[in-house]
N, C-alpha and C positions, 0 to 999 in steps of 0.2 A: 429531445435535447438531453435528458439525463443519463439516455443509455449511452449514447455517445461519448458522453463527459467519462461515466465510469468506465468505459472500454480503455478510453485511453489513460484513467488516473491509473488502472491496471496496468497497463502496459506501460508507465512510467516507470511504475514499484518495480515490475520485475526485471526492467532494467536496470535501475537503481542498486536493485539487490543483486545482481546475476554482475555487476562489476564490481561490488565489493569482494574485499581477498576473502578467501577462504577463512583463514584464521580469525578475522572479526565477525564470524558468524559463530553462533553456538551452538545450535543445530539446526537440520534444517527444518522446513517447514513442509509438516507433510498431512496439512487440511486445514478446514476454513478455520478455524477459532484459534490457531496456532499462528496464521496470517496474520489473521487481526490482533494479536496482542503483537508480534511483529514491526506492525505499521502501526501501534499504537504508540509502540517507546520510542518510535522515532520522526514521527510526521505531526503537523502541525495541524488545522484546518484551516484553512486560507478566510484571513476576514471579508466578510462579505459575501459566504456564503452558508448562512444560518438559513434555516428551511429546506436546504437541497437532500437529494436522497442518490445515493449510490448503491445501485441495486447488483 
């Protein structure tokens, strides 16, 4: 169940990010820990899901 869940919370993000314009990006992201602070400024963790693990 949770690789599933993280394939697609993935493929939200990079959705998400790949239709925003150009100019409200600052640069790009070009590896895991630049990701992560990325989706950190701007994603939430959905309530109701404390103990989940996205791998």
């Amino acid at each position: 169940m949770a690789k599933p869940f993280a394939t697609l919370l993935l493929a939200a993000a990079v959705s998400v990010l790949s239709d925003l314009p150009a100019r409200s990006q600052v640069a790009p992201v070009n590896n895991w820990a630049e990701f992560r602070e990325a989706m950190a400024a701007c994603w939430t963790v959905p309530p109701g899901t404390e103990g989940s693990l996205i791998a």
